[in-house]
KELUMDREN-981300 format. One record per residue: residue number from 1; chain; x, y, z of N, C-alpha, C in turn. Coordinates in nm, 4 decimals. Layout:
BEGIN
<r NUM,'A',<X,Y,Z>,<X,Y,Z>,<X,Y,Z>>,
...
END
This chain:
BEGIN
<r 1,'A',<-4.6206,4.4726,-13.5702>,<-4.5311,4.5872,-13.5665>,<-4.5179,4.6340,-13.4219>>,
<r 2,'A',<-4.3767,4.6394,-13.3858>,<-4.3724,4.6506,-13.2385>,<-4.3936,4.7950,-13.2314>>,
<r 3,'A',<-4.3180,4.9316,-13.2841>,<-4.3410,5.0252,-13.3273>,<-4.4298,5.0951,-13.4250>>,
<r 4,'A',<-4.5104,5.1103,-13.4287>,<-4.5657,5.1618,-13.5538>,<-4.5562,5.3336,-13.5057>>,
<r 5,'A',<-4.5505,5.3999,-13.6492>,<-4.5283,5.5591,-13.6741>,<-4.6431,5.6195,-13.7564>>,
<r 6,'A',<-4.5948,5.7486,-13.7814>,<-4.7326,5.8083,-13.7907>,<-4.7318,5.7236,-13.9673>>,
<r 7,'A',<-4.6247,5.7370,-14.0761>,<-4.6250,5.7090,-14.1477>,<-4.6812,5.5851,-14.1887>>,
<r 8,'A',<-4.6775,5.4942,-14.0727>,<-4.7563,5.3462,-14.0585>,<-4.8972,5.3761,-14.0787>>,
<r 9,'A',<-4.9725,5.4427,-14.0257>,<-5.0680,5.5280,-13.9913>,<-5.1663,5.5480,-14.1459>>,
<r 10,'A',<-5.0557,5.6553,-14.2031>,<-5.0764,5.6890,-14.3312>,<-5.1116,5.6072,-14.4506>>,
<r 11,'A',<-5.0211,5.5418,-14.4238>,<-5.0535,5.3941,-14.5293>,<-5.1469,5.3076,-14.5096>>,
<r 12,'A',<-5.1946,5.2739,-14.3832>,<-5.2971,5.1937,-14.3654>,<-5.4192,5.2775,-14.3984>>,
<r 13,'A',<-5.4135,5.4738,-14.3701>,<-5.5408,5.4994,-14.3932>,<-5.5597,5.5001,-14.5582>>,
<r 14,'A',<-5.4230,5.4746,-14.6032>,<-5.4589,5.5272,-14.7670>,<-5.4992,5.4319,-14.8216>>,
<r 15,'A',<-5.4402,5.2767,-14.7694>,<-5.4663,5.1507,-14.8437>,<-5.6292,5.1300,-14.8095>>,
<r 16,'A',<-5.7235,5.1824,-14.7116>,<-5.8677,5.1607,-14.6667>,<-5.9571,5.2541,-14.7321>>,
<r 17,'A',<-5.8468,5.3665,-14.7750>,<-5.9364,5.4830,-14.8801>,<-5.9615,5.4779,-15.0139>>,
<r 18,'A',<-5.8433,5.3606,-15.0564>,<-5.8615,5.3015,-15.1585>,<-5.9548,5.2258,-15.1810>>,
<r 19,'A',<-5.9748,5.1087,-15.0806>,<-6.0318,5.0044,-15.0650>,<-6.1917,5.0616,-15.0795>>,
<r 20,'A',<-6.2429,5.1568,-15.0072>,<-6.3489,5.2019,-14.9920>,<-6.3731,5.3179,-15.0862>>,
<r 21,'A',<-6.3270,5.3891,-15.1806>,<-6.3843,5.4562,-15.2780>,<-6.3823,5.3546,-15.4148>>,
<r 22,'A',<-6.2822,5.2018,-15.4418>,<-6.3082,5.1009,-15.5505>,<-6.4121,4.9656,-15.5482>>,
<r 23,'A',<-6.4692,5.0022,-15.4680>,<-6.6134,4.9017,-15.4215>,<-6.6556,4.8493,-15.5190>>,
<r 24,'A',<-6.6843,4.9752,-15.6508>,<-6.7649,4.9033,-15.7228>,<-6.6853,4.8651,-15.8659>>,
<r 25,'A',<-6.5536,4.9107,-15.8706>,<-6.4709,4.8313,-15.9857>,<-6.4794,4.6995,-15.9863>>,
<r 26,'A',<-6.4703,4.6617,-16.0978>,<-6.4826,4.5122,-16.1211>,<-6.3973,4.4959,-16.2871>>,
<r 27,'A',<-6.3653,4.3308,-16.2954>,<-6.3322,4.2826,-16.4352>,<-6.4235,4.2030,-16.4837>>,
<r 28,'A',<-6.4530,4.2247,-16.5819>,<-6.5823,4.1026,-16.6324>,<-6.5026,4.0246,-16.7637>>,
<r 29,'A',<-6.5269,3.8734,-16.6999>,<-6.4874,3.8135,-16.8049>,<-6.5838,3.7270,-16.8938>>,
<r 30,'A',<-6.5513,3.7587,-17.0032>,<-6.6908,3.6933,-17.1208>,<-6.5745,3.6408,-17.1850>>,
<r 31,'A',<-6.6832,3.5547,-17.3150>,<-6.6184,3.4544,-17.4253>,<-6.5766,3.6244,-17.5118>>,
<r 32,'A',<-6.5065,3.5527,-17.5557>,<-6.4530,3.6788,-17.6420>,<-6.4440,3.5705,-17.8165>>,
<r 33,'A',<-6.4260,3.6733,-17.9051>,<-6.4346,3.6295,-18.0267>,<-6.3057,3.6762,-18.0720>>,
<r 34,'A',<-6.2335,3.7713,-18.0385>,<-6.0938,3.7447,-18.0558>,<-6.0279,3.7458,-17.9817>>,
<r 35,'A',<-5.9084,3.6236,-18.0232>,<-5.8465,3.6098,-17.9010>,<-5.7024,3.6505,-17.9043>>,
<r 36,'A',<-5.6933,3.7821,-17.8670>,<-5.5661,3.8563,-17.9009>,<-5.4951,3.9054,-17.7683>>,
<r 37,'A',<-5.4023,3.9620,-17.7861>,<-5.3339,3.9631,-17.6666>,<-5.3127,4.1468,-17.6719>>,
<r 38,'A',<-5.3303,4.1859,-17.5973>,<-5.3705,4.3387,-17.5103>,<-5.3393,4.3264,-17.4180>>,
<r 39,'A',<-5.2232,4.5092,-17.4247>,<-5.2070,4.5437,-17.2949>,<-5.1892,4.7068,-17.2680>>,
<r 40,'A',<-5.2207,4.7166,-17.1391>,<-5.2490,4.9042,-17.0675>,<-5.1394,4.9306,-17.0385>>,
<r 41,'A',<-5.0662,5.0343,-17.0129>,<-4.9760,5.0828,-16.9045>,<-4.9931,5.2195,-16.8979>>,
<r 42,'A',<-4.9704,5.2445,-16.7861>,<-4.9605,5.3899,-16.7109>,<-4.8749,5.4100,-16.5831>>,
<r 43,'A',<-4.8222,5.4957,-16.5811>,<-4.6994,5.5519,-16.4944>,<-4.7776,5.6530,-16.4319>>,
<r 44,'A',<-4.7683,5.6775,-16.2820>,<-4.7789,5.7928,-16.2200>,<-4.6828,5.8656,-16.1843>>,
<r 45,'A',<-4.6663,5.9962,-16.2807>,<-4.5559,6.0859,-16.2531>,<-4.4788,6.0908,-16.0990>>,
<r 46,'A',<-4.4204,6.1002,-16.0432>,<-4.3811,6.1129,-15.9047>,<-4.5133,6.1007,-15.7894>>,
<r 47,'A',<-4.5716,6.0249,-15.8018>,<-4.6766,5.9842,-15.7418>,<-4.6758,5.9352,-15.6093>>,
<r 48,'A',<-4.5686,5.9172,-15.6155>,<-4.5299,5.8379,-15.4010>,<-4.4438,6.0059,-15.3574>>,
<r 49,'A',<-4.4913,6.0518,-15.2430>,<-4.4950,6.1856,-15.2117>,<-4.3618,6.1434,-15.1437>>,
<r 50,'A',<-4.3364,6.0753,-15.0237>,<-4.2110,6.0012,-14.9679>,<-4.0634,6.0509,-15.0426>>,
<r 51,'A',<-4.0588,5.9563,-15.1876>,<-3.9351,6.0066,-15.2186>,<-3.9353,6.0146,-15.3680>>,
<r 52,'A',<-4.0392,6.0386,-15.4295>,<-4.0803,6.1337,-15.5244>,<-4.0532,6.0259,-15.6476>>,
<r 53,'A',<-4.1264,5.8885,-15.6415>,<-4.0475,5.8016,-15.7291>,<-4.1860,5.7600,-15.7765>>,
<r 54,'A',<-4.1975,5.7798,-15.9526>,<-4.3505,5.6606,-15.9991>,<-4.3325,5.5507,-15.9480>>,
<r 55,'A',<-4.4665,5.5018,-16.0456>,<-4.5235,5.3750,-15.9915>,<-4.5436,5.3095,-16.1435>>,
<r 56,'A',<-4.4871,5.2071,-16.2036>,<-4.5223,5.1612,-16.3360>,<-4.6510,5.0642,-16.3040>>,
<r 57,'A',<-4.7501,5.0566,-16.3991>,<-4.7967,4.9777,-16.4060>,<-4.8907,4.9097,-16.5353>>,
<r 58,'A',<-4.8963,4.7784,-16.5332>,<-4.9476,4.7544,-16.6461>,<-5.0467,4.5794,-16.6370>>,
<r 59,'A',<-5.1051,4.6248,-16.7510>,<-5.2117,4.5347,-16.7532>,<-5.2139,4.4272,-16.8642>>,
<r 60,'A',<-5.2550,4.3003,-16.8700>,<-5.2639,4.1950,-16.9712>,<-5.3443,4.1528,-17.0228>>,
<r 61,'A',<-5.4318,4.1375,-17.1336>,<-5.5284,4.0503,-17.1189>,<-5.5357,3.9735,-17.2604>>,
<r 62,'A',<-5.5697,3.8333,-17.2602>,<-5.6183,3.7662,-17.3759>,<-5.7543,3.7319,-17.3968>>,
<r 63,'A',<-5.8015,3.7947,-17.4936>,<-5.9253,3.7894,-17.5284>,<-5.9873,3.8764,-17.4285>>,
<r 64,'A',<-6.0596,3.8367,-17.3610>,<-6.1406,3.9229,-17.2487>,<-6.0809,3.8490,-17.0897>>,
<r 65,'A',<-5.9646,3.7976,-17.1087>,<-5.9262,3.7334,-16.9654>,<-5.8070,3.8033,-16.9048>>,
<r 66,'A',<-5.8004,3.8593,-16.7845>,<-5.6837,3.8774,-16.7164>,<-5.6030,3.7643,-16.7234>>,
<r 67,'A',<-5.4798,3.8109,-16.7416>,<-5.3785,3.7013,-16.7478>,<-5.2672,3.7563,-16.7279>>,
<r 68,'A',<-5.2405,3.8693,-16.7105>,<-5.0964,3.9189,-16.6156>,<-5.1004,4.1174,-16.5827>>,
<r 69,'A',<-5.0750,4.1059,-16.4601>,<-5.0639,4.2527,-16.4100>,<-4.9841,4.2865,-16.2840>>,
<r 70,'A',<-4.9495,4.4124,-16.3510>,<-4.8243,4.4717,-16.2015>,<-4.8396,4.5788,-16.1844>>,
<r 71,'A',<-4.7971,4.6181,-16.0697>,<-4.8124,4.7851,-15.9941>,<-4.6563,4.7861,-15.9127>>,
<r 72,'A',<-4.5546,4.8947,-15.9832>,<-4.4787,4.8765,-15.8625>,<-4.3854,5.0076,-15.9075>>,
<r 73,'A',<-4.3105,5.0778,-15.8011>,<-4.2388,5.1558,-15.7833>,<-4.1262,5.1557,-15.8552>>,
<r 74,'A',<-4.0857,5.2141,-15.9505>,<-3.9918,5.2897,-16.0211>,<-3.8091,5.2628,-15.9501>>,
<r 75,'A',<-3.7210,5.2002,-16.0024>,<-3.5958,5.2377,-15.9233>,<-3.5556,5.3942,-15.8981>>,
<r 76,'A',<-3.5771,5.4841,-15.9901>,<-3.4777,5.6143,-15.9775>,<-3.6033,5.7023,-16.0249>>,
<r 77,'A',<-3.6175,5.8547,-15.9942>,<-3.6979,5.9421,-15.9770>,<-3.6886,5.9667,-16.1295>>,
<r 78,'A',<-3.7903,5.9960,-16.1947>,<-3.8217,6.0021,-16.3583>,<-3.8236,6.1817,-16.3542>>,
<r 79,'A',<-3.7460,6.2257,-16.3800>,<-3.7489,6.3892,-16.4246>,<-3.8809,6.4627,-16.5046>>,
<r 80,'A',<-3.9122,6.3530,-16.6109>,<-4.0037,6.3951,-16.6709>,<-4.1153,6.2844,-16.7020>>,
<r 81,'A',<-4.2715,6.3485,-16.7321>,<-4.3585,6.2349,-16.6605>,<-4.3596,6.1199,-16.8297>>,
<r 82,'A',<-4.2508,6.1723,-16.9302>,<-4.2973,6.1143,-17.0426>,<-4.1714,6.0120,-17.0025>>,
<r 83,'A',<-4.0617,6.0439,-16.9227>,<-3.9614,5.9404,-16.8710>,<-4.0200,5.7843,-16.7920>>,
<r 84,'A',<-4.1068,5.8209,-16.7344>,<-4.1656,5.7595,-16.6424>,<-4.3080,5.7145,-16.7238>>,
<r 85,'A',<-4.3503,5.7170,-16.8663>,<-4.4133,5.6467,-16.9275>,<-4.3618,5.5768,-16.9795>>,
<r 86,'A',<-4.2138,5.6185,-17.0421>,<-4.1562,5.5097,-17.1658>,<-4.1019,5.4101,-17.0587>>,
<r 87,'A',<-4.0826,5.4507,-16.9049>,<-4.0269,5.3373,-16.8745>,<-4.1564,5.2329,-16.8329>>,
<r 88,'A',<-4.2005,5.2352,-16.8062>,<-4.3376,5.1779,-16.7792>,<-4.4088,5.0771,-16.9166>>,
<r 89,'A',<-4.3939,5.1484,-17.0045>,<-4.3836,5.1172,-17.1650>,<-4.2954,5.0094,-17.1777>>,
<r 90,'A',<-4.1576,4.9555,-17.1141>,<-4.0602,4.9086,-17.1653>,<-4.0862,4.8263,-17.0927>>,
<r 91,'A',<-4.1357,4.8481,-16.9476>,<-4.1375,4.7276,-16.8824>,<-4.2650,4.6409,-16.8845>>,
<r 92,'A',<-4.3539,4.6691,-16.9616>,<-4.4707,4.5824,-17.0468>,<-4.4552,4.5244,-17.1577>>,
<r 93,'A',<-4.3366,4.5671,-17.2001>,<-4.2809,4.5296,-17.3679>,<-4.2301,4.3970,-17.3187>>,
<r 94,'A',<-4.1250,4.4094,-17.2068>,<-4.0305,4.2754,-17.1520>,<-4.1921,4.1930,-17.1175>>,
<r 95,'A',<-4.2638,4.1946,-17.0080>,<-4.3724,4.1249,-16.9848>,<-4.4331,4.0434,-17.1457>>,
<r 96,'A',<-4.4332,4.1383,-17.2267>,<-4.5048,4.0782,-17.3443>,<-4.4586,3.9531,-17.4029>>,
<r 97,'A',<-4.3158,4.0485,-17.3708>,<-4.2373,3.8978,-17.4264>,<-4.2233,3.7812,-17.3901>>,
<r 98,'A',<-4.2067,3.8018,-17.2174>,<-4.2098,3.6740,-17.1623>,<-4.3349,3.5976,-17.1840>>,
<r 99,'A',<-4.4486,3.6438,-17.1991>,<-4.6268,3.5891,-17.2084>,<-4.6202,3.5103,-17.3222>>,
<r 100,'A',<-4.5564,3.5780,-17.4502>,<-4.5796,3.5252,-17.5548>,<-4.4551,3.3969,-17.5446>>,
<r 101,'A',<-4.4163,3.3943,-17.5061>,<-4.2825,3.2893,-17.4875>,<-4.3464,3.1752,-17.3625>>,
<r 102,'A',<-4.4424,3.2131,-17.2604>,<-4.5223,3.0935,-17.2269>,<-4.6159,3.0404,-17.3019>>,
<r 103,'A',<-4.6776,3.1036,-17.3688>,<-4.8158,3.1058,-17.4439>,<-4.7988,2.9895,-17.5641>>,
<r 104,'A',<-4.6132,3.0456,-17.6652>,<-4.6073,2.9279,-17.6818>,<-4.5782,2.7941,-17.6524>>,
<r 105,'A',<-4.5196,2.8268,-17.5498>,<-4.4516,2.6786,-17.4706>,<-4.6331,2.6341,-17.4492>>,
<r 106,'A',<-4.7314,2.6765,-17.4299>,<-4.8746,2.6133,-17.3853>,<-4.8798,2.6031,-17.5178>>,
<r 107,'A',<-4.8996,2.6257,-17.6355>,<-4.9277,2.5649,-17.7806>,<-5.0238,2.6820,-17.8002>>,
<r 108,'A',<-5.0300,2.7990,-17.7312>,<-5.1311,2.8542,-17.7822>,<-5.0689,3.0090,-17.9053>>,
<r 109,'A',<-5.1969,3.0026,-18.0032>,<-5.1307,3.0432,-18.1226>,<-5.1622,3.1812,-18.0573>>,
<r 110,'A',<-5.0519,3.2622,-18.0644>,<-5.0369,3.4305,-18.1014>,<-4.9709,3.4798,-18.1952>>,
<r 111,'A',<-5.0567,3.5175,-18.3417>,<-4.9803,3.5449,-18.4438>,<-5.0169,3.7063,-18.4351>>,
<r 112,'A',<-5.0847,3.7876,-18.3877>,<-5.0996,3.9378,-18.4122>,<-4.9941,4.0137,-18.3110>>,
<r 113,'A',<-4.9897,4.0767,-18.3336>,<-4.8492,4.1800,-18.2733>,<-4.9760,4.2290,-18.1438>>,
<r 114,'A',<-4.8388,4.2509,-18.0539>,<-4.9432,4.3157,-17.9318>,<-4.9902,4.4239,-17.9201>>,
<r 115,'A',<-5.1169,4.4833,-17.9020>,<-5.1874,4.6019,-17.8722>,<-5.1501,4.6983,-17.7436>>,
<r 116,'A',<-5.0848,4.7682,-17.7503>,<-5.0422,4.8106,-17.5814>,<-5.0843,4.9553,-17.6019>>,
<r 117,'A',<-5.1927,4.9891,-17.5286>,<-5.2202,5.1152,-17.5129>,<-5.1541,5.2318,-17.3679>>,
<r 118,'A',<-5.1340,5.3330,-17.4124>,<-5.0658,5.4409,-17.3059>,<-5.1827,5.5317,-17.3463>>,
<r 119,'A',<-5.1758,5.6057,-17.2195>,<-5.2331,5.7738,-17.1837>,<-5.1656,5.8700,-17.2727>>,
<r 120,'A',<-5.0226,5.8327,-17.2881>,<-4.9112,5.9104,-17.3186>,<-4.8666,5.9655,-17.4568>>,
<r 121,'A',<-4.8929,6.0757,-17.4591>,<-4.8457,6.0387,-17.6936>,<-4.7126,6.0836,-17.6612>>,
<r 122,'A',<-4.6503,6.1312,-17.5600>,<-4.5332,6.1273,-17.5859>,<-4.4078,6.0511,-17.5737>>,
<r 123,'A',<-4.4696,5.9664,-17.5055>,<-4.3597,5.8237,-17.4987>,<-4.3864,5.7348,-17.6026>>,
<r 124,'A',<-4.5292,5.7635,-17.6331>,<-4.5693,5.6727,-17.7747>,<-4.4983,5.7650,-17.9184>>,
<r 125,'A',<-4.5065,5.8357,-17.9062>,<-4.3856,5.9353,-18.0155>,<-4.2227,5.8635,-17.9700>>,
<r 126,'A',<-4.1862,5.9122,-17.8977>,<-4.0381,5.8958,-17.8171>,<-4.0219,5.6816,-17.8567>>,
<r 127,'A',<-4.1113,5.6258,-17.8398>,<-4.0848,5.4591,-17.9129>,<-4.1154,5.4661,-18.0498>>,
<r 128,'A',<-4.2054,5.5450,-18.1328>,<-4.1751,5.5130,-18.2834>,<-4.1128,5.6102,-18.3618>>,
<r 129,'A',<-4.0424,5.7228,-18.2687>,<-3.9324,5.7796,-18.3670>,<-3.7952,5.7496,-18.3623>>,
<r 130,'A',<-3.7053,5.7701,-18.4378>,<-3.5518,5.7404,-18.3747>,<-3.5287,5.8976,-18.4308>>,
<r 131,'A',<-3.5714,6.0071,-18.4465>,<-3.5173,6.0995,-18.4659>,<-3.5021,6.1794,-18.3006>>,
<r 132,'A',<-3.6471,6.1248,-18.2365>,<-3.6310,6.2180,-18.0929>,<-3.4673,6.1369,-18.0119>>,
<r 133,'A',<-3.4095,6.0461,-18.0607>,<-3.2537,5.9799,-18.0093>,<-3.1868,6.0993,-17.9320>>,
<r 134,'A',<-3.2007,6.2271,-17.9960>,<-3.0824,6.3344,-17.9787>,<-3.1142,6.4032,-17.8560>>,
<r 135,'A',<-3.2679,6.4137,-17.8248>,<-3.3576,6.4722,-17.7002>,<-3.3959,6.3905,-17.6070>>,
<r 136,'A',<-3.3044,6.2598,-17.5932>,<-3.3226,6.1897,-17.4603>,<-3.2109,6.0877,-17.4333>>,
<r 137,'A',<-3.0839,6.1095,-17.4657>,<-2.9572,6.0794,-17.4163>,<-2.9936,6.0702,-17.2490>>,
<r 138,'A',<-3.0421,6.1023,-17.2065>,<-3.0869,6.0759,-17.0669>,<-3.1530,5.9754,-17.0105>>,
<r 139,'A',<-3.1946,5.9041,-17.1113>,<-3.2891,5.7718,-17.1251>,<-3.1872,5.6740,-17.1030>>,
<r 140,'A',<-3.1707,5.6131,-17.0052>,<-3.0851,5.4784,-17.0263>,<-3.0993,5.3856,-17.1307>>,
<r 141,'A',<-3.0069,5.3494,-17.2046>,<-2.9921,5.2470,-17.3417>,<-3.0771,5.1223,-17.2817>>,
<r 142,'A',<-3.0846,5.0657,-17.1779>,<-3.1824,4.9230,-17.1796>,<-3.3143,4.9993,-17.1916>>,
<r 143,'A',<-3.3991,5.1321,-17.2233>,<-3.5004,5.1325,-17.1583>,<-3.5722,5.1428,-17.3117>>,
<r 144,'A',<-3.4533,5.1695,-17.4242>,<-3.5167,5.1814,-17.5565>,<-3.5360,5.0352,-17.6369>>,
<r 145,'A',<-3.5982,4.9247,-17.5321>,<-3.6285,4.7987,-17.5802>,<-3.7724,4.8485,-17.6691>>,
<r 146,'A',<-3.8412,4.9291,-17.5863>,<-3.9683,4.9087,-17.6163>,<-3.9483,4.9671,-17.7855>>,
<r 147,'A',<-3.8647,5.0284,-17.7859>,<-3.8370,5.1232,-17.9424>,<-3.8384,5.0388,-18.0210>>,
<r 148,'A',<-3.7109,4.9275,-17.9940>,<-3.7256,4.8251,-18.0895>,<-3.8315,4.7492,-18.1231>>,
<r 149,'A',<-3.9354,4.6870,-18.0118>,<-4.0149,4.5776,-18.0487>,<-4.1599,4.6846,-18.0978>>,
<r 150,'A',<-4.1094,4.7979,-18.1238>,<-4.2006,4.9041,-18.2178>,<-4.1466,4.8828,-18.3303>>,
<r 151,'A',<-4.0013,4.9348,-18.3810>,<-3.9794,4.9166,-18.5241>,<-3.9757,4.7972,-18.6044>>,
<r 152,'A',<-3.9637,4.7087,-18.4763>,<-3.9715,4.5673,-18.5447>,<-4.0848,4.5133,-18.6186>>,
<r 153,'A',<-4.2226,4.5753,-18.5131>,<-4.3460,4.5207,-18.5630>,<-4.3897,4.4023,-18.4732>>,
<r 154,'A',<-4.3381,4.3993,-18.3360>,<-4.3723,4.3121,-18.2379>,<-4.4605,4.3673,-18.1591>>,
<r 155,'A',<-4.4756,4.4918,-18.1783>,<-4.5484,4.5844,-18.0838>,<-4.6484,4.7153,-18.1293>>,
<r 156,'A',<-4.7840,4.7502,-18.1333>,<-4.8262,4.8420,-18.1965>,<-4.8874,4.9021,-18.0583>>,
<r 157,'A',<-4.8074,5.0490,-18.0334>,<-4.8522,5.1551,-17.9187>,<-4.9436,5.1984,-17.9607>>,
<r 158,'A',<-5.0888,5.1845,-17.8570>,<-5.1515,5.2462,-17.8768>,<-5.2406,5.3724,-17.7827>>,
<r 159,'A',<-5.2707,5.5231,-17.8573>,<-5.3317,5.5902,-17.7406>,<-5.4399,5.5213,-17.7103>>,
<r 160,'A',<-5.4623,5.5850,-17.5636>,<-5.5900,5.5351,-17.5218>,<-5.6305,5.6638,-17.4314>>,
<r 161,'A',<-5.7496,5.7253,-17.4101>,<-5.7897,5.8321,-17.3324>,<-5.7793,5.7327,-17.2260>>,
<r 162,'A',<-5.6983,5.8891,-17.0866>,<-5.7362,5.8388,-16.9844>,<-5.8249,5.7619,-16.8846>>,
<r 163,'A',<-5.9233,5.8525,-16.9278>,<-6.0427,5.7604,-16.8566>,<-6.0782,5.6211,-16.9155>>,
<r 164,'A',<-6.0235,5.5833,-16.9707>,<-6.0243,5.4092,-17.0354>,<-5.9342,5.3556,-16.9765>>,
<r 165,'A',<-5.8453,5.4324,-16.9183>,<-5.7204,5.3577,-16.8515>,<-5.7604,5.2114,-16.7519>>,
<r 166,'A',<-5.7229,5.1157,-16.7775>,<-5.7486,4.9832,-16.7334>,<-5.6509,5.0003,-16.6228>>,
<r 167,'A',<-5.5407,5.0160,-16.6449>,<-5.4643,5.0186,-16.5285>,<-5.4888,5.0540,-16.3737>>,
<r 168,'A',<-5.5862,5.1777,-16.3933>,<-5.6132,5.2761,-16.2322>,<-5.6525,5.1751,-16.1621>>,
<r 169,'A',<-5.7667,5.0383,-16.1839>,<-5.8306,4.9809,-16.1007>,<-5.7373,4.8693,-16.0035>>,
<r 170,'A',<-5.5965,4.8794,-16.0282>,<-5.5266,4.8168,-15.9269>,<-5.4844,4.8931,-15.8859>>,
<r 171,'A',<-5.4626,5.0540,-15.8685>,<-5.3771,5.1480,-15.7793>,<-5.4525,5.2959,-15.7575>>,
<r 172,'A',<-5.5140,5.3341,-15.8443>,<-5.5324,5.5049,-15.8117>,<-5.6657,5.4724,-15.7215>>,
<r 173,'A',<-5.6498,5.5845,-15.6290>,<-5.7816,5.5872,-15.5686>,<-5.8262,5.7529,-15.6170>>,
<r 174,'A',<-5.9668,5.7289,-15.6675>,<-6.0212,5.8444,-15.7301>,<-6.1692,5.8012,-15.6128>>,
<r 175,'A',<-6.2473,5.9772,-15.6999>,<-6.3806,5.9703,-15.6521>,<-6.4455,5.9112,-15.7675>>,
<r 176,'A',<-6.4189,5.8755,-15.8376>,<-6.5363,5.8357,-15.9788>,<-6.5611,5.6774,-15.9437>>,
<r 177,'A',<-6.7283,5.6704,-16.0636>,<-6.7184,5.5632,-16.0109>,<-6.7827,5.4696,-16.1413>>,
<r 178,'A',<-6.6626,5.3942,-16.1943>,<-6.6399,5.3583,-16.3161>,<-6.6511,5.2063,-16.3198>>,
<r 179,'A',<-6.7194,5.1313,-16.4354>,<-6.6728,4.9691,-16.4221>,<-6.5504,4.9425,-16.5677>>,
<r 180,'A',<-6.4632,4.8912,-16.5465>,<-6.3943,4.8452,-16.6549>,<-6.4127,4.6611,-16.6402>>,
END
């Protein structure tokens, strides 16, 4: 960087504050006895201070193995933080799909519907009702995928208390000091 700014600055100290309060996170992978397919997501409400945009992110796993995860910034500023779950929600639903669509191209059997846990009961309400339809016309029509592969039965939302959240250990930097 021929220039660097203070904002350069900022980011490098945040990405080392991260680095140094998640020392002791870790994933442990064991034989697992079922081998099902699970997944996390969590959205941080306007979480990038810059230009006030979440961060979706979500987690994969079969059986006890990582096998797909993302962290990434939001196109358009989520008004509300249950906006910015369902979208986060939707965009783990598409992931699911694509997994299970390699999984079979590998021959491997996934007959149980996917487990996807949120923080959120209100985006997990907002995907298995169609009555809340009338209280979120604001929701862009591609984002109510995840609705469908709920009513369908491709998908079972599930809560999960925060502090179980699988997701934080690729992005939040906290003081706690947790193993998932």
């Amino acid at each position: 960087m021929q220039t660097p700014r203070d904002n350069h600055l900022d980011c490098a100290k945040r990405v080392l504050r991260y680095v140094s309060e998640t020392m002791d996170y870790n994933i442990l992978y064991k034989s697992a006895t079922l081998f099902r397919l699970e997944g996390y997501i969590y959205a941080d409400w306007v979480g990038y201070k810059a230009d006030r945009r979440s961060t979706s992110r979500f987690f994969f796993s079969l059986g006890s193995e990582a096998i797909s995860w993302s962290s990434k910034k939001q196109p358009i500023i989520a008004m509300l933080s249950t906006k910015a779950e369902y979208r986060g929600a939707t965009i783990a639903a598409c992931e699911d799909a694509w997994l299970k669509r390699i999984l079979k191209d590998l021959c491997v059997p996934i007959t149980d519907l996917l487990l996807l846990y949120s923080d959120n009961m209100s985006s997990i309400h907002l995907a298995r009702n169609l009555v809340f339809h009338t209280r979120t016309k604001h929701i862009e029509v591609h984002y109510h995928f995840i609705r469908k592969r709920v009513m369908v039965g491709d998908v079972n939302l599930q809560h999960i208390n925060m502090n179980l959240q699988t997701t934080d250990i690729f992005t939040t930097s906290c003081n706690c000091s947790r193993q998932t």
